[in-house]
C-alpha angles and dihedrals in degrees: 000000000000089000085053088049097044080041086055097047101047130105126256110257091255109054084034088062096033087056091048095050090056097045080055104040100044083041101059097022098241096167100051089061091063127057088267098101099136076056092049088047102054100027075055097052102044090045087054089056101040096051087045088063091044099058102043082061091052104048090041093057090044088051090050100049080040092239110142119167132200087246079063108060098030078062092049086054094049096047084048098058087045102053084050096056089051087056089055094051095049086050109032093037104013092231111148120262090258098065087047092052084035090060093047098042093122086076093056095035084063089067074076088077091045090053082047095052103047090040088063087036092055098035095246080121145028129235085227090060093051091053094042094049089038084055100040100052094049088051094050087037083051093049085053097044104056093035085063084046092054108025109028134066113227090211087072078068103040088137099049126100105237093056123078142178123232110180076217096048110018113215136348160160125271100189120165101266095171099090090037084051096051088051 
């Protein structure tokens, strides 16, 4: 009976694995090592919002059923820092609140862990897909990877941010290894 409700309550496939590639993508910053950084920046952006949303929600239903964890209150901590340091950077500097949200945007991007983790907690996703998807964009990262190693000078993207100059090592790429590593 509980397997037909979770069954029920799941995702399709499709949206299952396009949530999880977002939640990837947005987290290790997959996008803003390629030359793909008008994508970085909106998918950025939209996740920031997105995962904003989410966890008001969250923590709104959690105050209601007065269930407050200690994950809570260290991210509120943490929000709270960050919107500080926004602040900063609109009075010392006069930059607009955005760029200041937009520097810190690691703190709101690790609401991601806490989506995942409802969406496997509630059934609207399933641990397996976590770990194909996990597994399939490493590999295709890794693919990537390794053809602009091969194939591709870095001096065609001298201005991009993923490529940089060393007067040892002349010049490279700086991809996001991390999710390839953990792979």
């Amino acid at each position: 009976m509980r397997d037909a409700i979770i069954q029920h309550r799941s995702f399709s496939p499709f949206l299952s694995y396009f949530i999880l590639f977002l939640i990837y993508t947005s987290t290790f910053r997959i996008f803003a090592t390629l030359p793909l950084e008008t994508i970085h920046q909106t998918l950025s952006t939209f996740s920031i919002i997105v995962l904003a949303v989410f966890y008001v929600i969250h923590t709104f239903v959690n105050l209601k059923n007065f269930y407050i964890t200690k994950l809570d209150v260290l991210m509120w901590v943490i929000v709270i820092v960050n919107f500080f340091a926004a602040h900063q950077g609109f009075v010392v500097f006069k930059q607009p609140y955005y760029f200041g949200i937009m520097a810190q945007r690691s703190v709101i991007l690790s609401f991601s862990g806490i989506l995942l983790i409802t969406l496997l907690q509630k059934g609207f996703i399933t641990l397996e897909q976590v770990e194909k998807s996990f597994v399939a964009i490493s590999l295709v990262l890794l693919v990537i990877f390794y053809s602009f190693f091969l194939f591709v000078n870095p001096e065609r993207f001298v201005d991009q941010e993923f490529v940089v100059y060393s007067p040892i090592r002349g010049y490279r790429y700086r991809f996001q290894f991390g999710i390839v590593i953990m792979l």
